[in-house]
C-alpha positions in Angstrom: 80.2 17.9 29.3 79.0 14.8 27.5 75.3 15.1 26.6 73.2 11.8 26.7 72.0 9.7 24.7 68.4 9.1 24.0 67.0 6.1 22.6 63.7 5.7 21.7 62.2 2.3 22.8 60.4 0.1 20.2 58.2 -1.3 22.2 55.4 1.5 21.5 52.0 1.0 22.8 48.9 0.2 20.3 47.6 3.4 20.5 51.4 4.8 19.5 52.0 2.5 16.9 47.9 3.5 15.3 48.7 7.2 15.6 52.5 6.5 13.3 50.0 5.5 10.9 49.3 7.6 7.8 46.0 9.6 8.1 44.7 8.1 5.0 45.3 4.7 6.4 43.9 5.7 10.0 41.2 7.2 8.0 40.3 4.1 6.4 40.8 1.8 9.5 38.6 4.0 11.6 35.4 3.6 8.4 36.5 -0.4 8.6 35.5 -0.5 12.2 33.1 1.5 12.5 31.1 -0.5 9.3 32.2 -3.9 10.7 30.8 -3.0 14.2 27.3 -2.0 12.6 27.4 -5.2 10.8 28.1 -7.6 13.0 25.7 -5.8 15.9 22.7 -7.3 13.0 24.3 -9.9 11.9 25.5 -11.8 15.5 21.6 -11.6 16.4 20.5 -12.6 13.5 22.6 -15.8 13.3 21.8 -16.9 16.6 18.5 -16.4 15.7 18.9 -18.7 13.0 20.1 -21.2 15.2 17.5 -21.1 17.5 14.7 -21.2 14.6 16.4 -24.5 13.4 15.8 -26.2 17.1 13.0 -28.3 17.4 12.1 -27.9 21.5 11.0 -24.5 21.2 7.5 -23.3 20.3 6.8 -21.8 17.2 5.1 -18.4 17.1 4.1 -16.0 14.3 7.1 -13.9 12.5 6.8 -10.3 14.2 4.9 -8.0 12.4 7.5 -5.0 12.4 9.8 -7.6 10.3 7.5 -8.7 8.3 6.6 -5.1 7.1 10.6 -4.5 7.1 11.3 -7.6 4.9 8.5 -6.4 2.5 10.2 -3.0 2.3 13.4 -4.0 1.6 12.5 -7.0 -1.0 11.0 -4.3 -3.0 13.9 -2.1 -4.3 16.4 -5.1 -4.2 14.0 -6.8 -6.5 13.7 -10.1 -3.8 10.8 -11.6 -4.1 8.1 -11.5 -1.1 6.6 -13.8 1.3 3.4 -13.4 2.3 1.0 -15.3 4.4 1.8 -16.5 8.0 5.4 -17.5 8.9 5.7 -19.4 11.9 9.6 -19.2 13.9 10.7 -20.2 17.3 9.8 -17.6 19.8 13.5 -16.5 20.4 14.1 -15.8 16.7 11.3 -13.2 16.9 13.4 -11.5 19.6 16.8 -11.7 18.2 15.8 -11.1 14.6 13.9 -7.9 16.3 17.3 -7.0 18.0 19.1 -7.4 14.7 16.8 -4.7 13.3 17.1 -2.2 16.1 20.8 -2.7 17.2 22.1 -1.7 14.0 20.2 1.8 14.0 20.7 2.2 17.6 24.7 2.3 17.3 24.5 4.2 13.8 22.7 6.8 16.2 25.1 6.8 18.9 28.2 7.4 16.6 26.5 9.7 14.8 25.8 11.6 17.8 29.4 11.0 19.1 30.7 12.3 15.7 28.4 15.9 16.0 29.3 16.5 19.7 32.7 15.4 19.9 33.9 14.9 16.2 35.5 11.8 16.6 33.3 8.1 17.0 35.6 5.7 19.0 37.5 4.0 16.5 38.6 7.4 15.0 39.4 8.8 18.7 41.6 5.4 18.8 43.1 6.2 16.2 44.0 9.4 16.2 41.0 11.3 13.8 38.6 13.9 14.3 36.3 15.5 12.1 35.9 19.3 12.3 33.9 22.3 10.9 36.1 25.7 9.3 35.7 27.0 12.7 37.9 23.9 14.1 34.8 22.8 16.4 32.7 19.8 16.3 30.6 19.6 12.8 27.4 19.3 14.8 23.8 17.6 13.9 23.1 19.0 10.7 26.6 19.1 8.7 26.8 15.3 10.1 23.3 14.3 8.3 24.9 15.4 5.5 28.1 14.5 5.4 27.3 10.5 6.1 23.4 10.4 5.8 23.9 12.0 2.1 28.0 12.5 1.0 29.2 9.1 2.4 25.7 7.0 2.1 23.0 8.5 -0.3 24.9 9.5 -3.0 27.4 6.3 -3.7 24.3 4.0 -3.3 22.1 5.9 -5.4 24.9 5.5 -8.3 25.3 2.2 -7.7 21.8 1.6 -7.7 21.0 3.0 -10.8 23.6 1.6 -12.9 22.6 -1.5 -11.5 18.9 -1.0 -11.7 19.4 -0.5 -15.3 22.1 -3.0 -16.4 21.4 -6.2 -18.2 22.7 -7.7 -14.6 19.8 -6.9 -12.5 18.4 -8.3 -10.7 21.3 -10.7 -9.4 22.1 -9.2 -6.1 25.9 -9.7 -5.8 26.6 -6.8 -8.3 24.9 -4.5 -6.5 27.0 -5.1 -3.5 30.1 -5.4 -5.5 29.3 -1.7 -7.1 28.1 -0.3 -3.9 31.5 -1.2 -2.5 33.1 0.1 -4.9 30.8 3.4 -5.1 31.7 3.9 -0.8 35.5 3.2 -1.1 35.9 5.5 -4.4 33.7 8.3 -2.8 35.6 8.2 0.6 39.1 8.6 -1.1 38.1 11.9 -3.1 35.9 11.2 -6.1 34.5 12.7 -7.6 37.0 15.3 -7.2 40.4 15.7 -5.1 40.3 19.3 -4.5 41.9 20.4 -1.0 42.4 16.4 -0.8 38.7 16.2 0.6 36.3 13.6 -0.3 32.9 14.3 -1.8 31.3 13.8 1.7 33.8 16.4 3.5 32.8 19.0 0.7 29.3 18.9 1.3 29.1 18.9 5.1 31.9 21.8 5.1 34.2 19.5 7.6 37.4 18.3 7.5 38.6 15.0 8.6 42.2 15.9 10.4 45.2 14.5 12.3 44.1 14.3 15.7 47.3 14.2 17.5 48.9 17.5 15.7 48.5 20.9 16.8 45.7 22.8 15.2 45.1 26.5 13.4 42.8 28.9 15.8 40.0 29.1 12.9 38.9 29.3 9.3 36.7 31.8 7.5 36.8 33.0 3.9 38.8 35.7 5.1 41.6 33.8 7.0 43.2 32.0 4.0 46.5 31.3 5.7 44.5 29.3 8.8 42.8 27.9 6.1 46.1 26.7 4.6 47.3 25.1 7.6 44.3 23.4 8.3 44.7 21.8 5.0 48.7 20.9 5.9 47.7 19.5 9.2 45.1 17.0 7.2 47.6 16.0 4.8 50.9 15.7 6.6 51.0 12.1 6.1 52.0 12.5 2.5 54.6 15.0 2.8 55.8 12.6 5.5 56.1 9.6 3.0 56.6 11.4 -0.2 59.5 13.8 0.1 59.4 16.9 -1.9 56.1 16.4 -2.3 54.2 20.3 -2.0 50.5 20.7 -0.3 48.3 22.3 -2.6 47.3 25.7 -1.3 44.0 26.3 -2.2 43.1 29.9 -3.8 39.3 30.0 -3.0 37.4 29.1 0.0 35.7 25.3 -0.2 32.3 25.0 -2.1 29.3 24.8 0.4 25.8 24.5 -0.4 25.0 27.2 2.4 27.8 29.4 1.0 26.4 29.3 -2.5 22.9 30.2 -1.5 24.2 32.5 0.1 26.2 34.0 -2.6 23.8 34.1 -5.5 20.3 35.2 -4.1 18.6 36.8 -7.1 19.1 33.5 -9.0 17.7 31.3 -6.2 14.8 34.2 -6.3 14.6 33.5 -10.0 14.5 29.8 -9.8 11.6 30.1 -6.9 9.7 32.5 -9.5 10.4 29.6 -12.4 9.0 27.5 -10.6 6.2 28.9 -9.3 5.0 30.2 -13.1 5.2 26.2 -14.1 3.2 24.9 -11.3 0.1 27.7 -12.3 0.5 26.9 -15.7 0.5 23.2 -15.3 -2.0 23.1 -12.6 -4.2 25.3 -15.2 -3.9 23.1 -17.6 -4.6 19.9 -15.8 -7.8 21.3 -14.8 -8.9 22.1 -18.0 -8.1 18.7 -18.8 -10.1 17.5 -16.1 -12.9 18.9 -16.8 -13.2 18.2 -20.6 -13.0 14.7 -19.2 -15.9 14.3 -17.1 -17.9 16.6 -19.3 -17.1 13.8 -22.2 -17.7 10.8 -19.6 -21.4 12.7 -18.4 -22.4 12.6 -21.7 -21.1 9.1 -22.2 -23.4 7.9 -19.7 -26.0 9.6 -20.5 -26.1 8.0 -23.7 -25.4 4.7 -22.4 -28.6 5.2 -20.0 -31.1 6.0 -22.5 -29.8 2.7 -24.6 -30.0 1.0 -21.1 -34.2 2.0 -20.6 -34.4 1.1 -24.5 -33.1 -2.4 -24.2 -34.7 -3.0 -20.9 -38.1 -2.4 -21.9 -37.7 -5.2 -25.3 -36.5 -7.8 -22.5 -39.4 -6.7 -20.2 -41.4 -10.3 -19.2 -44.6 -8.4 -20.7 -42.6 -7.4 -23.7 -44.2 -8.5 -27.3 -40.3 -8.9 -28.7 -39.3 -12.3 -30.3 -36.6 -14.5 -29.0 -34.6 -13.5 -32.2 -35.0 -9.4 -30.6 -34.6 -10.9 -27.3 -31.1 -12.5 -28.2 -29.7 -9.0 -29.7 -31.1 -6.7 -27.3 -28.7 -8.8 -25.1 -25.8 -9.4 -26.0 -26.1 -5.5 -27.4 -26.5 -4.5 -23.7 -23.4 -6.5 -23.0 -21.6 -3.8 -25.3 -22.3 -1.2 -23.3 -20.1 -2.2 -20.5 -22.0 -0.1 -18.4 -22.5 -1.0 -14.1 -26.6 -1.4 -14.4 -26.4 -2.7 -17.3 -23.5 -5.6 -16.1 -26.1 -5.7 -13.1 -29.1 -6.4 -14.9 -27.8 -9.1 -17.2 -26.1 -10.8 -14.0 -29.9 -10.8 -12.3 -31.2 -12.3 -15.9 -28.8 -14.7 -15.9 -30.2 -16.7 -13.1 -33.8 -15.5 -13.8 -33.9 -17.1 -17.4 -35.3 -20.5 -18.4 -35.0 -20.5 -21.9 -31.3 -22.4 -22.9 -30.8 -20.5 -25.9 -31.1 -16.6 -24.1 -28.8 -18.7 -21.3 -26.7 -18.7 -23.6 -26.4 -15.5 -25.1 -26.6 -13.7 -21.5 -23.4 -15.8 -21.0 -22.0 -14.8 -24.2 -23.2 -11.0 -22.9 -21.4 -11.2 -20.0 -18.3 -12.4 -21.2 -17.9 -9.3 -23.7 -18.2 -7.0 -21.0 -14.9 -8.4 -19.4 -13.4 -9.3 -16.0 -15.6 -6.2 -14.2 -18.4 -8.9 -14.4 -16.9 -10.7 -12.0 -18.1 -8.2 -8.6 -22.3 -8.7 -10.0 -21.6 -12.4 -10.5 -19.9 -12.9 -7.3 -22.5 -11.3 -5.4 -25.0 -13.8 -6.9 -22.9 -16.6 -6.2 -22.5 -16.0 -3.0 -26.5 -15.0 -2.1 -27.1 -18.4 -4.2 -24.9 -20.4 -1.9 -26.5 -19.0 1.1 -29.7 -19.9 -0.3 -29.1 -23.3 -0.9 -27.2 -24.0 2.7 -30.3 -22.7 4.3 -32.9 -24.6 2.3 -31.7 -28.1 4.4 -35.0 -30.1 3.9 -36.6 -28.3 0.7 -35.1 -30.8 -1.7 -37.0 -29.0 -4.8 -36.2 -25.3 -3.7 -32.5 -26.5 -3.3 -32.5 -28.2 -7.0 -34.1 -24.6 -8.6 -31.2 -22.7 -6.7 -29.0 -25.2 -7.6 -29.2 -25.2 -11.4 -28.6 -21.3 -11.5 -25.8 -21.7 -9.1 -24.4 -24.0 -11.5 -25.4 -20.8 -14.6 -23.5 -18.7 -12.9 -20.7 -21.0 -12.2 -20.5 -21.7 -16.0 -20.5 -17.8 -16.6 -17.4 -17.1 -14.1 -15.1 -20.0 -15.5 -15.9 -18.3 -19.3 -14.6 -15.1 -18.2 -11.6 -16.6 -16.6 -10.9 -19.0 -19.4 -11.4 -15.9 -22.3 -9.5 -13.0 -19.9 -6.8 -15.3 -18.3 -3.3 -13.3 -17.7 -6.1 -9.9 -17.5 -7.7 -11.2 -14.4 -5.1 -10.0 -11.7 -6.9 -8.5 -7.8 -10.0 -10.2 -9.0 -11.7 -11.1 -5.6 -13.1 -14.7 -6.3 -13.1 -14.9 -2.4 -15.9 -16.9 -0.9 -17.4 -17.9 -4.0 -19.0 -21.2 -5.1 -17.0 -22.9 -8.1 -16.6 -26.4 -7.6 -19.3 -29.1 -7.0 -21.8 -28.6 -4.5 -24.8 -30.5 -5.7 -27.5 -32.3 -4.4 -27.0 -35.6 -6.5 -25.3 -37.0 -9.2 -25.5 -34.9 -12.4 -26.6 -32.0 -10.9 -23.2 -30.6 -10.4 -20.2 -29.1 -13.3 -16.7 -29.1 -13.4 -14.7 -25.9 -13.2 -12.5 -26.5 -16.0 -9.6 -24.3 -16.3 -6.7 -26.0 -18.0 -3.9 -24.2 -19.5 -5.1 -20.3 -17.8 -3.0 -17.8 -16.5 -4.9 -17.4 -12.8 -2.2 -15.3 -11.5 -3.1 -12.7 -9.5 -6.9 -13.7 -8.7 -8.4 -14.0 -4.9 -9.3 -17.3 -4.4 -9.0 -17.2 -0.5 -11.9 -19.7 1.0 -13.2 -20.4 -2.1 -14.7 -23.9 -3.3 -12.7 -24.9 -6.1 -13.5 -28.7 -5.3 -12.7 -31.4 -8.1 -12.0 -28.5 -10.5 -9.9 -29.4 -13.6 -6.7 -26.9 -13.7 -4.2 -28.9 -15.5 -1.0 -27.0 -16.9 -2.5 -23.6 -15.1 -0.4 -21.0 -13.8 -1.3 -19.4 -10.4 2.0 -17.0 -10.8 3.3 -14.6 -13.4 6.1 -12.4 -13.7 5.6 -8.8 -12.9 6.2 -5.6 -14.8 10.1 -6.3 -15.0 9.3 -9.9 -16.7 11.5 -11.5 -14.5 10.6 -14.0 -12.3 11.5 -14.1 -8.2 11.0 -10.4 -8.0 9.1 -8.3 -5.6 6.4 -7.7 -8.8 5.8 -11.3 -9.4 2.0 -11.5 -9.9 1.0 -14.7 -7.6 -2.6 -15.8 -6.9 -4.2 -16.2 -2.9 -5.6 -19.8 -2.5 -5.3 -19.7 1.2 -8.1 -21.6 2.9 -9.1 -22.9 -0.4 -11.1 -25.9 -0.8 -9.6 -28.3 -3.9 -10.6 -31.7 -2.9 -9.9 -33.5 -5.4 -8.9 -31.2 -8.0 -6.8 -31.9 -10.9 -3.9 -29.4 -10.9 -1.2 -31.7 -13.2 1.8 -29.5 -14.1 0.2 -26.2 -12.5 2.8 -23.6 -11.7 2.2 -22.8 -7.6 5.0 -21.5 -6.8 5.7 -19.3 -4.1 1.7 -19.0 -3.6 0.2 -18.9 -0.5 -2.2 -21.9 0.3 -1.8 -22.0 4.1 -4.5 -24.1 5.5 -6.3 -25.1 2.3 -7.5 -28.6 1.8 -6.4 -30.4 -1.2 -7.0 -33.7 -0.1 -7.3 -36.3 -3.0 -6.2 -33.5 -5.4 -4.0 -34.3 -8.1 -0.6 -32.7 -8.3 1.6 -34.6 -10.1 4.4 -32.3 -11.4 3.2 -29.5 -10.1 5.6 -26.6 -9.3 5.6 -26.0 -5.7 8.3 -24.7 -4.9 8.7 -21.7 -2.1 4.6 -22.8 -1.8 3.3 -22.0 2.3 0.9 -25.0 2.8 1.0 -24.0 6.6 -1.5 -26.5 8.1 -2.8 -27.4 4.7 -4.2 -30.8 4.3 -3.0 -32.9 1.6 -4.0 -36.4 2.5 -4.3 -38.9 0.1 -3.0 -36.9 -2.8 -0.9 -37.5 -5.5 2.1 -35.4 -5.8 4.2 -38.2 -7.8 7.3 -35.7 -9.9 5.9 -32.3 -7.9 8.5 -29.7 -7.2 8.4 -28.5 -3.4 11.8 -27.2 -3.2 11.9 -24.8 -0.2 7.7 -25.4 0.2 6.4 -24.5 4.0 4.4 -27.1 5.7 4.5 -27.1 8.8 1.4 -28.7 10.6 0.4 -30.1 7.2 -1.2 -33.5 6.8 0.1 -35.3 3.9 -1.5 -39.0 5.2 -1.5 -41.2 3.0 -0.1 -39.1 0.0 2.1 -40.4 -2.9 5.4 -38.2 -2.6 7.2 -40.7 -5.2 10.2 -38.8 -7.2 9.1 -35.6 -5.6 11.7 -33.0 -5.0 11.2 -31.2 -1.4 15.1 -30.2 -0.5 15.1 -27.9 2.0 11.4 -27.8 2.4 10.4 -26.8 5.8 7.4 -30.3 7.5 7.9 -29.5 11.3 5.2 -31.2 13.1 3.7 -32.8 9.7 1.6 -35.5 9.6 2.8 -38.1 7.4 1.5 -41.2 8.2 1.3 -44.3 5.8 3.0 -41.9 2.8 4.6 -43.1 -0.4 8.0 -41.5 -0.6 10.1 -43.6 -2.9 13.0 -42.1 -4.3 11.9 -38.6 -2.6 14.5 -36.1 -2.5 14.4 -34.4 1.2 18.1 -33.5 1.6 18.9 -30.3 4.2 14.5 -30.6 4.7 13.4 -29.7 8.3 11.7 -32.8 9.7 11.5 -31.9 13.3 8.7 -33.3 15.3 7.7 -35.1 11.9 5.5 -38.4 12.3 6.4 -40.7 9.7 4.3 -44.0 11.0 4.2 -47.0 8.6 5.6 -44.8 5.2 7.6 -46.2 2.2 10.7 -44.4 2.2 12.3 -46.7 -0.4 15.1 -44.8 -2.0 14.4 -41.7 -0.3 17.3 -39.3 0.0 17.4 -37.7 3.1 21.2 -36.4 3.6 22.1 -33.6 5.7 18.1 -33.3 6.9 16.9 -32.6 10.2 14.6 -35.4 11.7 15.0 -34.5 15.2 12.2 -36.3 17.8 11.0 -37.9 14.2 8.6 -40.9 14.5 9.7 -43.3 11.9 8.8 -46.1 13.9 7.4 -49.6 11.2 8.9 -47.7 8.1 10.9 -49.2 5.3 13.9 -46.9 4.7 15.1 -49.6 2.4 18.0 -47.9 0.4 17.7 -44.7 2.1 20.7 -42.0 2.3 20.9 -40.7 5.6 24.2 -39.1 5.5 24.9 -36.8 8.0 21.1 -36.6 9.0 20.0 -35.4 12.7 18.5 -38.3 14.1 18.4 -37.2 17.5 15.9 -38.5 19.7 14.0 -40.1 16.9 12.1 -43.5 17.0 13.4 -45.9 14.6 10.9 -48.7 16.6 10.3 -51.9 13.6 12.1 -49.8 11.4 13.8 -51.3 8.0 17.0 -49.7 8.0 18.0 -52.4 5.0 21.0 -51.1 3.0 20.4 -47.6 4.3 23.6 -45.3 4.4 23.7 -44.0 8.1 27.5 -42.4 7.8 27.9 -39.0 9.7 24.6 -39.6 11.2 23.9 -37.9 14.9 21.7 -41.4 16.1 21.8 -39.8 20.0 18.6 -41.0 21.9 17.4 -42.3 18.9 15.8 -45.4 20.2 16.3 -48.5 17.3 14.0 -50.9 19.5 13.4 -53.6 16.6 14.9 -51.8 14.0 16.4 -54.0 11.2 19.6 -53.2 10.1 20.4 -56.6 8.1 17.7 -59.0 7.0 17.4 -62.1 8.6 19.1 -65.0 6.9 16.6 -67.6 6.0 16.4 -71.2 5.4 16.4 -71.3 1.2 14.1 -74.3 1.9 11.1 -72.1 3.5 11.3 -69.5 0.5 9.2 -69.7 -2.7 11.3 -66.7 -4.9 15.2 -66.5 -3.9 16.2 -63.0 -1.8 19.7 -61.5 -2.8 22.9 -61.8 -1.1 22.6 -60.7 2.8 25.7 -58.2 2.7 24.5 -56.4 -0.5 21.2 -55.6 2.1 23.1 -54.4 5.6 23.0 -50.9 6.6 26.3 -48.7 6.2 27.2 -47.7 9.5 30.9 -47.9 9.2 32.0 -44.9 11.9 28.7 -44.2 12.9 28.8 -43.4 16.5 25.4 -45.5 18.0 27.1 -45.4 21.7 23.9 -43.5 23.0 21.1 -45.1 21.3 18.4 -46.6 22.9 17.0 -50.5 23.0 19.8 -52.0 21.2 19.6 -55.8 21.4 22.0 -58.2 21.6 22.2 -59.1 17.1 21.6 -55.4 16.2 25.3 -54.9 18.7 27.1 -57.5 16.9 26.3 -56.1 13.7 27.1 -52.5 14.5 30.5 -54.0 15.6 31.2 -56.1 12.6 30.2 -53.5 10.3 32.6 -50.9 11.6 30.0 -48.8 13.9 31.2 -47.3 17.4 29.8 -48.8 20.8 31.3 -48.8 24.6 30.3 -52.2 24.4 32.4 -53.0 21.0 36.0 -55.0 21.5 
């Protein structure tokens, strides 16, 4: 009898060809996918939301609050540094960017919950895994937390963390991520320790990650060591399989638990808890003591300070006998004290005095007691101001108020100037510093040049024709490292700096949305990452000024000198820039959507790879102008001087070029007084330059977009 042959096929399914796999590698695969299918369930929203935020015909609404609280969260521990302020983004971005938050959590949760009940998410039921308690059954809820909430997640990113936290690297990002890889991948394949071949993760949820397709032992308890041993043969088969002679390590003691060791050792858990306990008593005995000798010492204190307070307030009583000589170190000794009544009562003095030399020496008073001045003088600032708004057609009365508005004023720029880099969550908001007087002369300067201002409220404050050349409005935080989530950063938003002088300020990354700086002076200054949201710069000079990455959308820069000024990938949608100086102007990768651009000198400018979609640059001179690979589309070039421009890789669709030049008319030598330079060296580079839907060609702008190498229907 002839017995037949077999053969197996090779043409084995996917599923069969996953489950030949070794379980490490099916092990691994099944991590890959399920981390790659988290990842790309953010990061898929997120781009697209990306792409819609970078479209100009969608409206604009404010960034959601959840993510702006989430993007705050997370910028602290990775040391990013944090935008505040309003942040305006196309109304899909807010949903997709929202679904990017959620989705991600949503399908953790789902295999998390497919991993208690069933012990196997889908790409490890694909592939031929399952996770399982000693009792071969589904880990459940809790031993899941653990084993990927702490063993697999927790754990390797808190080591990675830390030596990264604390490494001369910190705080550049791509580190972390490399050590936190690192940190998952050596966790998942044993370490800290390869005993039973069971990664750190396994060990602490009491599971076991097995060959799904094998047959399994009934059970496991720490009596059953030989259906212990088999489990730990079925879960590592695969090397037997590919290492021949290789033996399974039969383990001699049941696997470490937390449970199991509480368990175990109950008199010193009971010991611990009574360790414990005797150090909280003791400690919270102590502290109390403390406590109290403190405010027994600050009672006294106080006590002490009031009875100097009555003494000193009686020699600068109006029907005091005291000479001015008394009068002037009674004062400033009161401004020793440091005390809230007596801060209070030189603040009311200040304006109340007529005699310049006591003015002087309250000011001098004040300024000794420190930045805590600032709340009395505020408060008089701001009742001063009132005052003087309501005294409309009491010229006199408004003069009076005046000149001890203008005291006061004095007083608060002293304090600043002495206490600068000491002055950070002072609340300046509202107040009265810049000029406000009734005529010529009876107004001051803030002058403030060279002051670290970092850190002070400023918010709808008059600041007006102010002098803060060379000031800083930012400081690095605690960590002394700037573009962190500490950095200390001043609030001008809503301020009012017409014509102020801020020459080589540092601004950075502060916010200033809707502020008016109009006729300010800027040249130099640092802007960069600055949200002037619906600020209004008009007519001022920013000649040099740094506004890398600046925010303003809505702004109005009319009329304002932008000369040599650096604002790549600065976000203008919808700004008004009208009649603006922009020679040599760096704007490459800049949003300019919706940008109005009427009659400006963009001589020079460079605006490659920039988005001026639905632009009006109608009767500007882009004389010179690199416009490589710009989005032009639908933008009006009307009257436009597009004179040696460089248009290559431009998209020009809709754009409508009615009366745009693109080479200089030739004239007659005879009608010119001063002789122009050679036509050619002038024409526009449009060499490959598709213009075949453009709008209002004529008939000379077609023959030169033909000669020149440009693409047309209507070109031979």
């Amino acid at each position: 009898m002839v017995t037949p042959i077999v053969r197996r096929s090779n043409n084995q399914s996917s599923p069969e060809k996953a489950h030949s796999l070794p379980l490490a590698t099916r092990r691994f695969a099944a991590w890959a996918a399920e981390i790659t299918l988290v990842v790309a369930s953010g990061l898929i929203p997120f781009g697209l939301g990306v792409y819609a935020n970078s479209r100009s015909d969608l409206n604009r609404v404010p960034l959601n609050p959840v993510l702006v609280v989430t993007e705050r969260a997370i910028a602290r521990p990775l040391a990013l540094p944090v935008s505040y302020g309003i942040r305006n983004v196309a109304w899909p971005t807010n949903i997709l960017w929202t679904i990017a938050l959620l989705a991600p959590v949503t399908l953790s949760t789902w295999q998390l919950y497919l991993l208690a009940k069933t012990g196997s998410t889908i790409p490890k039921r694909w592939l031929g895994v399952r996770v399982v308690s000693e009792q071969i059954t589904p880990p459940g809820i809790g031993s899941v937390l653990v084993r990927e909430g702490i063993g697999r997640t927790t754990v390797p990113l808190s080591v990675a963390y830390l030596l990264w936290r604390y490494s001369l690297v910190f705080p550049h990002l791509g580190v972390f991520a490399v050590l936190a890889m690192l940190m998952v991948m050596a966790e998942g394949i044993g370490w800290p320790s390869k005993q039973g071949r069971r990664a750190l993760h396994d060990r602490l949820a009491g599971t076991y990650t097995i060959d799904a397709t094998r047959p399994l032992p009934a059970a496991i308890s720490g009596s059953n060591r030989r259906n212990q041993s088999s489990l730990n043969n079925v879960t590592e088969e695969w090397q037997e399989e590919n290492e021949p002679g290789a033996i399974s390590p039969q383990p001699t003691q049941p696997p470490f638990t937390v449970r199991g060791w509480l368990q175990q050792n109950p008199s010193q858990i009971l010991l611990a808890v009574a360790l414990v306990g005797m150090a909280s008593v003791l400690s919270t005995l102590v502290g109390t003591q403390v406590y109290i000798q403190s405010q027994e010492t600050q009672r006294k204190s106080q006590q002490i300070n009031s009875q100097q307070f009555l003494t000193l307030v009686k020699q600068l009583n109006s029907n005091s006998t005291a000479t001015d000589e008394e009068r002037r170190s009674a004062i400033l000794a009161m401004g020793t004290l440091k005390d809230p009544q007596a801060i209070k009562f030189l603040a009311d003095l200040l304006v109340k005095e007529t005699n310049p030399v006591l003015l002087d020496t309250i000011q001098q008073a004040l300024v000794n007691t420190g930045p805590q001045a600032i709340l009395e003088l505020k408060r008089i600032n701001q009742f001063l101001a009132g005052e003087i708004e309501s005294l409309g057609n009491a010229p006199q009365e408004r003069e009076v108020r005046q000149q001890r508005l203008q005291i006061n004023q004095k007083a608060i720029g002293k304090i600043l100037a002495v206490y600068g880099g000491q002055t950070q969550g002072i609340d300046l908001s509202r107040t009265q510093l810049g000029q406000t007087g009734i005529g010529e002369g009876s107004s001051i300067n803030l002058v403030l040049n060279n002051v670290d201002l970092s850190g002070v409220k400023f918010k709808s404050a008059n600041l007006s024709q102010g002098s803060f050349k060379g000031s800083r409005f930012r400081s690095p935080g605690e960590d002394g490292r700037w573009d962190t989530y500490d950095d200390v950063i001043a609030d001008l938003s809503q301020v009012e700096m017409k014509q102020a002088n801020l020459t080589d300020a540092n601004l950075s990354r502060v916010v200033m949305n809707r502020s008016d700086l109009s006729r300010a002076t800027l040249n130099r200054a640092n802007l960069s990452n600055t949200r002037l949201i619906a600020a209004n710069l008009s007519s001022t000079q920013l000649v040099g000024a740094d506004l890398t990455g600046a925010v303003l959308e809505n702004a109005s820069l009319t009329g304002a000198d932008l000369s040599d000024a650096k604002l790549n990938e600065a976000d203008l949608f919808a700004a008004h820039l009208g009649r603006v100086t922009a020679i040599g102007t760096q704007l490459s990768y800049a949003n300019l959507t919706k940008t109005d651009w009427q009659g400006a000198d963009l001589s020079g400018v460079y605006l490659d790879h920039a988005n001026l979609s639905n632009a009006n640059l109608s009767a500007t001179r882009l004389t010179g102008a690199v416009m490589r690979s710009a989005n032009l589309e639908n933008a009006n070039l009307q009257n436009a001087d597009l004179s040696h421009a460089d248009l290559q890789g431009a998209n020009l669709a809709g754009a409508d070029f009615r009366g745009a030049i693109l080479s200089p008319t030739k004239q007659d030598p005879a009608d010119q007084f001063v002789q122009t330079p050679v036509q050619g060296s002038q024409s526009a580079l449009v060499q490959g330059v598709d213009f075949s839907q453009v709008k209002n060609l004529d008939s000379k702008q077609m023959a030169y977009i033909c000669t020149q190498g440009g693409i047309h229907p209507h070109c031979p």
